[in-house]
N, C-alpha and C positions, 0 to 999 in steps of 0.2 A: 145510151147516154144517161139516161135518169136511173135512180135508186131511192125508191123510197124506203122508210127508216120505221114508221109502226107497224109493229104485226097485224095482220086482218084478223086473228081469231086467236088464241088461247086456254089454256086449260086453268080451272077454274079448284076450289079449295076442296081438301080429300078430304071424305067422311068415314065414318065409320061401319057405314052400311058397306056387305061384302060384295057390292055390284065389281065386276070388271070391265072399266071401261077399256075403248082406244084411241089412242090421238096420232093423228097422221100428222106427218111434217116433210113438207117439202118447198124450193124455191117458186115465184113465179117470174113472168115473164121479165120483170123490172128487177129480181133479188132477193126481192122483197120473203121472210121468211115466213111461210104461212104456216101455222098451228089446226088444223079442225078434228073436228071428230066424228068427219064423214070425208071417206077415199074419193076426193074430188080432183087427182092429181095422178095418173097411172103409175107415177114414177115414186109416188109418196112414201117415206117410210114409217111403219110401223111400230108404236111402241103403246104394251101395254100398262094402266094403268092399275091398279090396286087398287082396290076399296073406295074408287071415286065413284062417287053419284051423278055425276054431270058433269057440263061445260059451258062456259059461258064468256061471252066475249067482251074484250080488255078495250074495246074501238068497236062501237058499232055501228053496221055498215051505213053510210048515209040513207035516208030515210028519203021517202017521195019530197017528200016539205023540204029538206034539206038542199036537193036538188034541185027543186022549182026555183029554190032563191037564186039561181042563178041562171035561167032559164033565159029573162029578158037581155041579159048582157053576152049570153051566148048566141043568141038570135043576129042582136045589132051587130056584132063582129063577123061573127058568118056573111051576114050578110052584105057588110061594108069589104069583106075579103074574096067573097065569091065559093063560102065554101060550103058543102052539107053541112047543115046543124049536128046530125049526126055523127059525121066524124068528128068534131069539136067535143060533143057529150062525151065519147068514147073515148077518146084521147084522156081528156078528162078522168075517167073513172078507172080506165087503168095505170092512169101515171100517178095519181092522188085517191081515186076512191070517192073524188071531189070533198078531200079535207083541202081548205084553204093555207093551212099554218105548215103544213107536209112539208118536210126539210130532210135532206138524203143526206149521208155522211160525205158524199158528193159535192157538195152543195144547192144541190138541184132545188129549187124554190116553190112553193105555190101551188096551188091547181094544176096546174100543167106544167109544171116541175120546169122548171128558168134556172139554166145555168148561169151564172153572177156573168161571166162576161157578155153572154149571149143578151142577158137580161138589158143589160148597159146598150149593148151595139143597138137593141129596138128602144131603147128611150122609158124603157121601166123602173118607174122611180120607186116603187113598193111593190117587191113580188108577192108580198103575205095579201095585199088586195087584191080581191077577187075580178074588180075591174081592170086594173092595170095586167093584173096576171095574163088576163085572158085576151085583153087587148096585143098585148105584145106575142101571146102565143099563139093566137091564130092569125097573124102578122111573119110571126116564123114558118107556120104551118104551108100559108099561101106561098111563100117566098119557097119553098125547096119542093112544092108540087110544083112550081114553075119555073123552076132548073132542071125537076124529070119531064117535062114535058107533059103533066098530067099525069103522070102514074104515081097514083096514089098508095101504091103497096113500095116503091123507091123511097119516096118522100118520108111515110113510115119510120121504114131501113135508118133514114139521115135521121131523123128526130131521134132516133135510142139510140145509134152508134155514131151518128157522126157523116157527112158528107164523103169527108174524107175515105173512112171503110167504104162507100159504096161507091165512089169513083176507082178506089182500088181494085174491087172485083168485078171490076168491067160495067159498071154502073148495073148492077146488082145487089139484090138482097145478099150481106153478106152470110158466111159458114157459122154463124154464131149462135148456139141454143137461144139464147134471150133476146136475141134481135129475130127470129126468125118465128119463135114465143109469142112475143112481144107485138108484131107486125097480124099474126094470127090473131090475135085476143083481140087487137085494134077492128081488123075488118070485120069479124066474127061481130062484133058488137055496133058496127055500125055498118052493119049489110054491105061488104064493098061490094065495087065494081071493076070489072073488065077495064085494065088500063085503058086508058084516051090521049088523043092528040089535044094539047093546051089549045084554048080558043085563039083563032088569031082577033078578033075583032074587042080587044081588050083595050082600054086606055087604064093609066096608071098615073095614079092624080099625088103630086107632093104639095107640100109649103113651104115655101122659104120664108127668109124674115128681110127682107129690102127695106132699108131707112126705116127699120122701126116697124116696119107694118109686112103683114103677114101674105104672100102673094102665091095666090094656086100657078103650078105647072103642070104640063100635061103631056105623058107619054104613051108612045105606043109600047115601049120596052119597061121595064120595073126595074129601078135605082139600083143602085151597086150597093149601096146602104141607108140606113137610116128606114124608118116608116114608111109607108103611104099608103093608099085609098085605092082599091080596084074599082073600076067603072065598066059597065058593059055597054056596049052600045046595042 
C-alpha cells in the first residue's frame, strides 16, 4: 500500500584517486530504491564505480535521538490501542525510516505512511504530525489486526496491499514480492509472534457529540468507522 519516495543511501562525489568502488541498487520491501555500497540485498545489482573514493549518504538513517522523539507518543498509542510498542516502532521504520515529512508519489503521508483517504476516514487532520500521524496509524493498525482475528502477519498483508488483496487470497498473505518483503522486514524487526485468537474480553470505547457535549459509548464490538479507544478489562 505505502511507497516511500527518499532514497536510504546514495553515491557520493568521484575523485580522482584510482580506488574502485561498488554500489549496489536494489528495491526494498516498500519500492523504495535503495543505493549502498554494501550487498545488503541478495537480489542487488551491481555497478561499478571508477575512481570513487567513497559514499556517503543523501538522508541519514534516523539516529537513536531522532527516534526517542517519538518514543512517548508511540507508547500512549500502543497503549490506548492494545498494541506491542514494537510493532508500532517497526512499522514506523520500515514505512518511513521514522522521517516525519515522508510523502510517496502514492500519496502515502507521514511516519507511517497515511493514505489521504485512509487519513480522513481516522480523523487525521495533519498527517506530517508526528502525533496525529501515529494516533491515526495505530488506530489503523488495531482496526485490521481485529478483522484478522489477531493475526498479526494478515493485518501486516492489509496495511501494504490493502484488505481487499488479502480477502482475495482467501484471507492470506497475498503472491506479492513487496507485500510478503514487506510483512517480513515488519515481523523481523519487531519479533513477531505466532498468530492468536483476538481477545474476546475487549470493550471498545467511542464519543459522540450529543447537544453539544461530548458522551463516551461502549462496546463489546469495534465501530464500523471512525476512531476509538480499546479498553481491556
Amino acid at each position: 500500500m505505502l511507497v516511500r519516495t527518499l532514497l536510504t543511501v546514495a553515491a557520493a562525489a568521484l575523485l580522482a584517486s584510482p580506488v574502485h568502488a561498488q554500489i549496489y541498487a536494489w528495491r526494498d520491501a516498500n519500492g523504495t530504491l535503495v543505493l549502498s555500497d554494501r550487498k545488503l540485498d541478495p537480489d542487488a545489482t551491481t555497478f561499478a564505480v571508477p575512481d570513487a573514493s567513497g559514499i556517503r549518504a543523501t538522508r541519514p538513517v534516523a539516529s537513536r535521538a531522532g527516534r526517542e522523539r517519538y518514543e512517548p507518543i508511540i507508547l500512549e498509542h500502543a497503549a490506548r490501542h492494545s498494541l506491542r510498542p514494537d510493532l508500532v516502532r517497526a512499522v514506523i521504520q520500515v514505512e518511513s525510516g521514522f522521517n516525519p515529512r515522508a510523502l510517496s508519489p502514492k500519496g502515502a503521508m507521514g511516519l507511517m505512511q497515511l493514505m489521504p483517504e485512509t487519513a480522513r476516514q481516522l480523523g487525521v487532520v495533519d498527517a506530517f504530525d508526528p502525533a496525529d500521524n501515529i494516533r491515526g496509524g495505530t488506530a489503523y493498525l488495531r482496526r485490521l489486526i481485529d478483522r484478522y482475528e489477531g493475526n498479526e502477519e494478515l493485518a501486516l498483508a492489509a496495511y501494504n496491499a490493502g484488505s481487499g488483496a488479502v480477502d482475495r487470497y482467501g484471507r492470506a498473505v497475498p503472491p506479492f514480492r513487496e507485500t510478503r518483503d514487506y510483512v517480513k522486514k515488519v515481523g523481523s524487526a519487531s519479533g513477531s509472534r505466532a498468530p492468536s485468537v483476538v481477545r474476546k474480553n475487549v470493550i471498545y470505547k467511542t464519543v459522540e457529540i450529543v447537544d453539544g457535549r461530548p458522551v463516551a459509548l461502549y462496546s463489546s464490538q469495534p465501530p464500523a468507522s471512525g476512531s476509538y479507544e480499546v479498553l481491556a478489562r
